[in-house]
N, C-alpha and C positions, 0 to 999 in steps of 0.2 A: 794502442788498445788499453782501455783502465783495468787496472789491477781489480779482481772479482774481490768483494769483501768473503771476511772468512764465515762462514756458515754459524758458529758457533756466535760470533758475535750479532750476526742477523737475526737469533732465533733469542738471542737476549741473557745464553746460557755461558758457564764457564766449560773452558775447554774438557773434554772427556766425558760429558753429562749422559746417561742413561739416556736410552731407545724412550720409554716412559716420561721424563722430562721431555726431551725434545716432541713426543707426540704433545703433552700436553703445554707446549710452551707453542708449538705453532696452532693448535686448535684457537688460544686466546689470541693470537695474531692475525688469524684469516678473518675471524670473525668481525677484527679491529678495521683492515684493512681492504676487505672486500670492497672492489669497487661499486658493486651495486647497494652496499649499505653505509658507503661512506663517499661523499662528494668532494673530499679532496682531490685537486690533478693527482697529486703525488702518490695515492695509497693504491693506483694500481702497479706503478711501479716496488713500492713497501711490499706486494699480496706476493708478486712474481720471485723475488728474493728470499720472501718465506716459503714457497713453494720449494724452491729448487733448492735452498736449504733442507727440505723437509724429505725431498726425495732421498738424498743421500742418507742425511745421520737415522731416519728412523728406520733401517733397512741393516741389520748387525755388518753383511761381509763388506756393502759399501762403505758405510760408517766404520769400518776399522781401515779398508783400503784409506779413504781420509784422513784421518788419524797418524796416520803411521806416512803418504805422501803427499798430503793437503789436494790441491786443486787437478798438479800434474795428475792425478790418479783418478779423474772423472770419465776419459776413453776406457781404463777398465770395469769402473762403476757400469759403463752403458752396453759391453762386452756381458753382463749377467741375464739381458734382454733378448738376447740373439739367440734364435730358433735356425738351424739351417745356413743358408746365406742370405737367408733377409733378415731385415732388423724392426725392432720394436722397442718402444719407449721403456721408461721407467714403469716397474709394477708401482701403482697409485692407489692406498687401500681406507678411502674416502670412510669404512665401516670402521677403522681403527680408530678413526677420529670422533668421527659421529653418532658411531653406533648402526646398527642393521648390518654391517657384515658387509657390504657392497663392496665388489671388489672390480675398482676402475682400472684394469689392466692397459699400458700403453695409451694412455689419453694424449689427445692429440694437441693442445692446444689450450690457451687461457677460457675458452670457451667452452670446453667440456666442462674447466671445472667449475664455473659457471653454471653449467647444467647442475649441477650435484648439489649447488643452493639451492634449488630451485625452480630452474629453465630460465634465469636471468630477470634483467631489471628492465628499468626505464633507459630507452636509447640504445640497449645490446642485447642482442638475442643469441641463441643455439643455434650450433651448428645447425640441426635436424629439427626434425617438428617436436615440439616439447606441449605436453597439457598446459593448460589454463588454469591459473591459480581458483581456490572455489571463495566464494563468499560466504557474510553472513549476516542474516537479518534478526532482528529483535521483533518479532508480530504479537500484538498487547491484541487479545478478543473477548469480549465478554462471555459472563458463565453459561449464557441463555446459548451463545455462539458455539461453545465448547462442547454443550449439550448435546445438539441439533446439528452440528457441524453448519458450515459456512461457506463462503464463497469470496475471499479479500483482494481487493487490488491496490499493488505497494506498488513505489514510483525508488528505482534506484540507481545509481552511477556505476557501468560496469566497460570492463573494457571489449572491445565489438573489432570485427574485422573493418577496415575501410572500405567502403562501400565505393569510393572514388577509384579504385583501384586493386576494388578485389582481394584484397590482403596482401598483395606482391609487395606491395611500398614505392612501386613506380610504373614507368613505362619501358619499353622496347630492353627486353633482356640479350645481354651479348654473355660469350662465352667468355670466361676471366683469364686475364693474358695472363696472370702469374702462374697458376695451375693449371689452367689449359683446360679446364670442367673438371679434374679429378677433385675438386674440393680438397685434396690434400697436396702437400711440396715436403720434399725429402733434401734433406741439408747431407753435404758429406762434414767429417770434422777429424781434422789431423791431430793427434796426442802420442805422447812418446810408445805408444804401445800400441801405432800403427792407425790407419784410417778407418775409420766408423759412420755407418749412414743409419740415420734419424729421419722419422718422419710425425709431421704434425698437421693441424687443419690449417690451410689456408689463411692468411691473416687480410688478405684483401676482400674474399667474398663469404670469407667464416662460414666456411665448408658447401657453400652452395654451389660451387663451381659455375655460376652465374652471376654478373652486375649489373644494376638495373643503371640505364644509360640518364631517365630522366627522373627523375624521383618525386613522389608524386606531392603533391603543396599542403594536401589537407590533413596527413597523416604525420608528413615531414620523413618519409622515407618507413618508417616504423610499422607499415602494413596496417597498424590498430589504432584507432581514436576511444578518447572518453567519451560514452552517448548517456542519454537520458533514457532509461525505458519502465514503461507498465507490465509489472507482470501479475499476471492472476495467480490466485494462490488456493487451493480447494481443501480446507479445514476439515476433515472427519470426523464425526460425532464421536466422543468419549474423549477426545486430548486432554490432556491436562499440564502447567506447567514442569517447564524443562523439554518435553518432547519435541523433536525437531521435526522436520516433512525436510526429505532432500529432494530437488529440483533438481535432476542432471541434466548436462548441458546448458545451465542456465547462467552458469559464473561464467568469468572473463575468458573470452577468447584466445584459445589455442595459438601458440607461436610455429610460424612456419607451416600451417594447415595442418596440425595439430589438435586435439579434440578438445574441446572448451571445457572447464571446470563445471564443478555444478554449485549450486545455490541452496544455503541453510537456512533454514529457517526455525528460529528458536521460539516455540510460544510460551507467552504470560496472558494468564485466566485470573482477571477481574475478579474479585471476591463478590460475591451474593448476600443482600441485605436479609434473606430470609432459610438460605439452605449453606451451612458447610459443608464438605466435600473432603473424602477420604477415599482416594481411589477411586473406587466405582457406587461406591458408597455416599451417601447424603445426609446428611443431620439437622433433626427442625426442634423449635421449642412450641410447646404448644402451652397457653396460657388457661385456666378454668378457675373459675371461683370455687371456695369454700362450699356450697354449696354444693358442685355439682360432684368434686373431689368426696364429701360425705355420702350423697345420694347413687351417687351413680350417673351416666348419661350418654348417649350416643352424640358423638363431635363428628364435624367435616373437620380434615387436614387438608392442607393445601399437598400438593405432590407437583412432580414435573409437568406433565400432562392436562390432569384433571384433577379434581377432587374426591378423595375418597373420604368412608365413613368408619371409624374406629367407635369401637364400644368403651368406655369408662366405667370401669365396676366397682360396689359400692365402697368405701373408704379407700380407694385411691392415695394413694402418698405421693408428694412432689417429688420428683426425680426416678419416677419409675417410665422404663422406658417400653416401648412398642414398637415390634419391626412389621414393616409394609415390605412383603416378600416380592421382588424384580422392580421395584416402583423407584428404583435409584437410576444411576446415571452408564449408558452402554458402555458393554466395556472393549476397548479398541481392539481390531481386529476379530473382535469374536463376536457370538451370534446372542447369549445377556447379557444380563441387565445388573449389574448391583443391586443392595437393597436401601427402603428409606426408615432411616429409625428417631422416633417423635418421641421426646420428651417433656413429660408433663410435670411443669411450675403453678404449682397451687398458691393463688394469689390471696395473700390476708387483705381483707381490705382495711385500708386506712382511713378512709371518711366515713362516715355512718350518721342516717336520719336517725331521728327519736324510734321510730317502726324497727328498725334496724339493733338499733343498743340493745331496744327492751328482748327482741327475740334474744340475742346472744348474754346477756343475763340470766336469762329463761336456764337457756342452752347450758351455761357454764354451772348453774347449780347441778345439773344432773351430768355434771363432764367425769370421769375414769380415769382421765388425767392429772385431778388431782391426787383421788387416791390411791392412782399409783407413785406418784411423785411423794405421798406420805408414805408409803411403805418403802420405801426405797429410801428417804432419809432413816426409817428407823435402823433400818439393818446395817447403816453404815455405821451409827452410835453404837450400835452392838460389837459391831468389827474392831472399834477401836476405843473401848473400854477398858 
């Protein structure tokens, strides 16, 4: 039988290292060596080493039993699980490592802890039926879409039950010789401090206490295939970027008849050539000649809908703004409207007929503007005299 390496050396630490080291010295190892994140043959054997290393030293009474009689002293390590005359594994506290607190009590097998990334990868599954990982999409709609809400259909890769076989992953189920349908097997194990029984999930039908005889060709045993599919997607009016729409049950299919993930959908709103947009809110530039800016006059603004009519009162300045009360954009979930507020850019003109000069000549002898621009130079000579 090979001599077990020593734990300390597995975990990459020097002898005696703190509960805290060794917690975060295997965190960067499982991570390293998880077989579903890493396709080496070897790193599920690497995962199982820091595992059973991790059981011990991160746990103070075993980690000192250790310590003090190395490996001979793992039947009393397993002597701290036993409840009555039955027995149970290692406390396993998955929250110590990754955080949330989860406390995987007596896990049975490489496959729960599998579950605890997860519910597993490609080619291995849980024990038990485990959710379906969810998706996510990037949906680009325009502002007119965003407006008015919409109706999209996106085309995506997700993973689907096999239809060939029902998600079983084959044909003709028998009952597993090794367990005999308990989906679990209990090991007994002799150490100097007397005999100990252990129990784990099943490593033949990994806890299904079932084997499928014929496995089915189109899946490759795996229950789930990659498909192609259309899904319709129902945009409500007022979205705007970053807001997502979830789709549940829309992501990949549930492992073991398990409930399928759901499906994200992220939207980006197209910028508008003629309205910015601030929440529920809407912003437009409206242009008017000199003219109308001095006189005064009733405009059409464009709006979401239709056209509406704003009054311009006389002397008008550029950058004086107008709000059009609910004439913005709805606001999601609820029953208004935002508002629209129009900015008016008084346009000098730059080309001018002969008709045109002579008026604004006219114009400038009797302008206010200069003489307040002369008084306004005098007082500054006075200021600084």
């Amino acid at each position: 039988m090979p001599t077990k390496k020593d734990y300390y050396d597995v975990l990459g630490l020097k002898k005696g290292a703190s509960v805290s080291e060794v917690k975060a010295s295997y965190k960067k190892l499982a991570k390293k060596y998880h077989p579903d994140l890493n396709s080496d043959p070897k790193s599920e054997e690497k995962f199982k080493e820091a595992s059973e290393a991790y059981q011990t030293l991160s746990d103070s009474k075993k980690k000192a039993n250790y310590d003090q009689f190395g490996h001979a002293a793992e039947g009393f390590q397993g002597f701290q699980g036993f409840r009555g005359s039955g027995a149970r594994g290692f406390d396993f506290n998955m929250g110590d490592i990754f955080g949330g607190g989860g406390n995987f009590a007596g896990f049975g097998g490489m496959e729960d802890i599998f579950r605890a990334f997860g519910g597993g990868g490609q080619g291995r599954e849980a024990a038990g039926p485990a959710r379906g990982a969810n998706l996510r999409i990037d949906l680009s709609i325009s502002f007119e879409e965003a407006v008015f809400g919409t109706e999209k259909t996106v085309e995506l890769t997700r993973i689907e039950n096999c239809k060939e076989c029902n998600g079983k992953g084959g044909f003709g189920e028998e009952t597993c010789s090794q367990c005999h349908g308990a989906g679990i097997i209990r090991q007994q194990r002799k150490t100097i401090f007397g005999t100990f029984v252990t129990q784990g999930t099943c490593p033949k039908c990994r806890g299904k206490g079932k084997i499928i005889k014929n496995v089915c060709k189109k899946c490759e045993g795996k229950g789930r295939t990659k498909t192609k599919r259309e899904i319709k997607i129902k945009v409500p009016a007022g979205i705007d970027t970053g807001n997502h729409l979830n789709l549940r049950g829309e992501g990949n299919a549930g492992i073991n008849n398990g409930p399928s993930g759901d499906l994200f959908a992220v939207i980006f709103v197209e910028t508008d050539k003629i309205f910015k947009r601030d929440g529920s809110d809407i912003y437009a530039e409206l242009p008017i000649s000199f003219s109308e800016a001095a006189l005064g006059t009733n405009l059409d603004v464009p709006t979401l809908e239709e056209k509406a009519t704003i009054k311009i009162p006389k002397g008008t300045q550029t950058g004086t703004i107008f709000r059009l009360k609910s004439k913005g954009i709805k606001k999601l979930g609820e029953t208004g409207h935002g508002d629209e507020y129009v900015k008016i850019i008084v346009q000098t003109p730059s080309k001018m007929n002969k008709k045109q000069k002579e008026l604004f000549e006219k114009l400038a002898k009797e302008d206010d503007v200069k003489k307040q621009r002369k008084g306004f130079f005098g007082r500054i000579k006075k200021k600084f005299r």
